[in-house]
N, C-alpha and C positions, 0 to 999 in steps of 0.2 A: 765341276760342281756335281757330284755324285748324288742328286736329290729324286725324289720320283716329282719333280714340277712336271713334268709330263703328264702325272695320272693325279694330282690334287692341285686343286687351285687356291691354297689354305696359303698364303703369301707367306702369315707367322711362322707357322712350319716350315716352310723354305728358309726360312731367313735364320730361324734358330738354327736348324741343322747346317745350313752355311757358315755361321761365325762357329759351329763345334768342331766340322770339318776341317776349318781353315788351320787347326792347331793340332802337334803331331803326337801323336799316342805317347811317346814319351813325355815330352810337356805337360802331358794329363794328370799321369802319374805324378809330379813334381805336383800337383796343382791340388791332388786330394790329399796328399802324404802333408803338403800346407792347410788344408782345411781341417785336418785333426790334429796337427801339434801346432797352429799359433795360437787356438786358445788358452791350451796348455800351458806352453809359454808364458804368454801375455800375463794370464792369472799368477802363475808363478811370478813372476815378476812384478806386478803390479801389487803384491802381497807383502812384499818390503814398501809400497810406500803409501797406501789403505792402510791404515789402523783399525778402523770399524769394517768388523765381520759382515754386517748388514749391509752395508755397500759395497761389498765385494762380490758377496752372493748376488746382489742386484746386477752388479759388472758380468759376472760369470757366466747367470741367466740370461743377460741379451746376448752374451759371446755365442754360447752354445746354441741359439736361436736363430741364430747368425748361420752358424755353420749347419743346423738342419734346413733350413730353406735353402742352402744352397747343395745341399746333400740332394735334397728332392729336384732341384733342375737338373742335376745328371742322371737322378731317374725318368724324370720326365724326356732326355733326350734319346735316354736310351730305348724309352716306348717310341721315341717318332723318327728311331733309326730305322724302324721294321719294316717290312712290305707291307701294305698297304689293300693287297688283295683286287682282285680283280672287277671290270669295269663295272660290272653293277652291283657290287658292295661298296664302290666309290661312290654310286648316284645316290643308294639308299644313306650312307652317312652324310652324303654334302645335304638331301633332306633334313636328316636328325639335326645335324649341326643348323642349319637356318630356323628349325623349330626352335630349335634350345634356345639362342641369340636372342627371338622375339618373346620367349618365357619371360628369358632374363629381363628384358628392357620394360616390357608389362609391369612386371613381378617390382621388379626395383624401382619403380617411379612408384609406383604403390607405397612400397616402404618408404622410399625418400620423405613423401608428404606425409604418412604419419610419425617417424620419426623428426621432421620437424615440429607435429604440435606435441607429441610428448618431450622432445628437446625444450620448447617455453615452460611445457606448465613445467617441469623437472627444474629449471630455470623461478620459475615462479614461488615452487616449492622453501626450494634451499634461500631464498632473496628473503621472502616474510616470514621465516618461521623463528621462532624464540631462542637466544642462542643459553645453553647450560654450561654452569662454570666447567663442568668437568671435558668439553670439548677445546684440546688444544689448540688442533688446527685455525677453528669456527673462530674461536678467541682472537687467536695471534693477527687471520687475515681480516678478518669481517666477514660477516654472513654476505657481501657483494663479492667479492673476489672468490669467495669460495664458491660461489653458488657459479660464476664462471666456469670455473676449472670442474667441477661435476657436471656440466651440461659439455664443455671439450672433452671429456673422457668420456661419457656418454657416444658423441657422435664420429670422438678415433673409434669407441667400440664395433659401433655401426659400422663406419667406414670399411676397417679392417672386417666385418664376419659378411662385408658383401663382395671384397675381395676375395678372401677365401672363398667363398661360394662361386662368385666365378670362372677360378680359376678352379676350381673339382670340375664344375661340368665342361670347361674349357679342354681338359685332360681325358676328361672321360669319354667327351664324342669324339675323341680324335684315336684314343685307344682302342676303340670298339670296334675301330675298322680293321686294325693292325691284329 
């Protein structure tokens, strides 16, 4: 196991670059050369049996979204193949790195609970308010089921842009040492 576990105590980090290591350069290449033509593919062939363009393009966007997230953990590995830099450039990041964690947990319980009371009233919102003919959705489900699904997509939105969020600073205290 070729890892600096000797000069970081970042467990994650060890464990990613262990399961990258374990698999041989060649394999890899098979493995990106598969991340840009199965969508390809897929789409191509899923295109004989989708008739509606709007659900295809819907199909296409998650594929390719698919294959950028996973585009970015081999960059991401390739930022925590690097050295690492010496003993007290480590001290000063494993500081940054403990700072950023208790931002994070601060920061985020903060949002959590106001995004809970804007999740009700948003909730509250869509439940009493007047439904107009011209609204299909509103019509078809009920102003209760729709008022659901706006407060769930709502709190995937949250979910996902706190994800995101911590996975940048996650990335970035670790690259800063390297």
């Amino acid at each position: 196991m070729e890892l600096y576990e000797e000069k970081t105590k970042d467990l994650t980090t060890n464990r990613i670059l262990y399961m990258y290591n374990r698999v041989s350069p060649e394999t890899w290449i098979k493995v990106k050369i598969g991340i840009v033509a199965a969508p390809l593919v897929l789409l191509y062939l899923l295109s004989y049996l989708i008739t509606s363009f709007t659900i295809l393009i819907i199909i296409g966007v998650m594929f390719f979204s698919i294959v950028c997230l996973i585009y970015s953990i081999f960059i991401m590995v390739d930022i925590l193949k690097r050295e690492t830099g010496t003993e007290q450039m480590l001290e000063i990041a494993d500081a940054i790195r403990e700072g950023s964690e208790g931002f994070f947990s601060t920061q985020y319980s903060t949002i959590f609970k106001l995004s809970l009371v804007f999740g009700v009233a948003i909730f509250l919102f869509y439940f009493e308010r007047e439904i107009s003919p011209d609204e299909y959705i509103t019509t078809t489900l009920g102003s209760r089921v729709t008022s659901f699904f706006v407060v769930f997509s709502f709190f995937l939105g949250a979910l996902c842009s706190g994800i995101s969020g911590y996975a940048g600073m996650w990335i970035s205290v670790r690259a800063n040492v390297r």
